[in-house]
C-alpha positions as a printed Julia matrix, in Angstrom:
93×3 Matrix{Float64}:
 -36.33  -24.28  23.22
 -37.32  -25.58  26.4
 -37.12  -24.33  30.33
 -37.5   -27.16  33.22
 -37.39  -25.09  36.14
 -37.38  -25.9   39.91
 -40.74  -26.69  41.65
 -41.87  -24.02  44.24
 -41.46  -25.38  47.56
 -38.28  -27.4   46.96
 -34.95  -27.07  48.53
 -31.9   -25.55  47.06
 -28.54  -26.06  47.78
 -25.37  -24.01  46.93
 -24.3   -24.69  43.78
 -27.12  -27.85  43.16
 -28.73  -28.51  40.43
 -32.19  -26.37  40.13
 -33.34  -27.26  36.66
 -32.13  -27.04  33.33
 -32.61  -25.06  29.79
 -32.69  -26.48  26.64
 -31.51  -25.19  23.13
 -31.97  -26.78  19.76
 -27.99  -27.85  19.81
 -27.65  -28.9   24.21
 -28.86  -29.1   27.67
 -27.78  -27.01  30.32
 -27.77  -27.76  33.75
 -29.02  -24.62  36.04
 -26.85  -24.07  38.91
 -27.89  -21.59  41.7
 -25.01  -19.4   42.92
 -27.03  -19.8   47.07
 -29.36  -21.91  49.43
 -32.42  -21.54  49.87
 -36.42  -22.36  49.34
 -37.8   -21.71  45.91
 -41.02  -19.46  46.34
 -41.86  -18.85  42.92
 -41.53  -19.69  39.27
 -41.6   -17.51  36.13
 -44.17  -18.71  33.92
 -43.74  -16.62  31.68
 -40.06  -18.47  30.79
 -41.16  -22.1   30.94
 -44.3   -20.39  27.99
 -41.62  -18.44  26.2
 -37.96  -19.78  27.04
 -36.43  -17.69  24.15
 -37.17  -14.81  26.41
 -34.13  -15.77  28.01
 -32.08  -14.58  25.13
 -33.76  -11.5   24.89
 -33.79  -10.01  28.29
 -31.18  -12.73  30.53
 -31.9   -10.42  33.6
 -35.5    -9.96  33.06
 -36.18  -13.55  32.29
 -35.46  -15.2   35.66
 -36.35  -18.66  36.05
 -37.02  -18.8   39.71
 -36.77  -16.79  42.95
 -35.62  -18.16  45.91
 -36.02  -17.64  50.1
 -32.35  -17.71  51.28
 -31.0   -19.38  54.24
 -27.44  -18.75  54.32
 -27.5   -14.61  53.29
 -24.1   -14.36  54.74
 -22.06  -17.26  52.85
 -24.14  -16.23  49.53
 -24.41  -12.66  49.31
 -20.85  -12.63  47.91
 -21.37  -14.13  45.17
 -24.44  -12.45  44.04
 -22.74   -9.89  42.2
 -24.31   -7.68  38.79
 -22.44   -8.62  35.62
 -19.77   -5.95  35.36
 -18.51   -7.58  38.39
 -18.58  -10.97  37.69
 -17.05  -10.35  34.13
 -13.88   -8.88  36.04
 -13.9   -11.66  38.43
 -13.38  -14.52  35.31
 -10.62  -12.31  34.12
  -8.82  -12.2   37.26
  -9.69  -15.72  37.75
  -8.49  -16.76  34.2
  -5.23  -14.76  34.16
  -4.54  -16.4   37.3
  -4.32  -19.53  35.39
């Protein structure tokens, strides 16, 4: 129901807080997977946040400069590959 994204300019940190979406039932805290400088904001998500349901990979909420492409770039990963990495991770424990 709602989208509160990051403001362009601001500084991200690994794993900080970068905004938050809200449905009709909770809020969600946005977590961003690197560091870096947001550059831009998708407009069209805070207009339309159930867009975000609809297309989750074409409904970004905000794109971001890196700093640190070395320490991130493993965990930006497609979905496929992140699915198989919970269900390592959870059969682990």
């Amino acid at each position: 129901t709602y989208v509160d994204p990051p403001e362009v300019g601001s500084a991200v940190e690994q794993f900080g807080e970068v905004g938050s979406v809200e449905s009709t039932k909770a809020t969600f805290e946005l977590v961003s997977p690197v560091s870096g400088t947001v550059v831009r904001v998708n407009q069209a998500v805070e207009d339309m946040p159930e867009s975000i349901n609809e297309d989750p990979y074409g409904g970004w909420i905000a794109e971001l400069e890196l700093i640190s492409w070395e320490e991130d770039q493993a965990l930006l990963i497609d979905g496929q590959a992140y699915a198989a990495d919970v269900e390592r991770k959870a059969a682990e424990d």
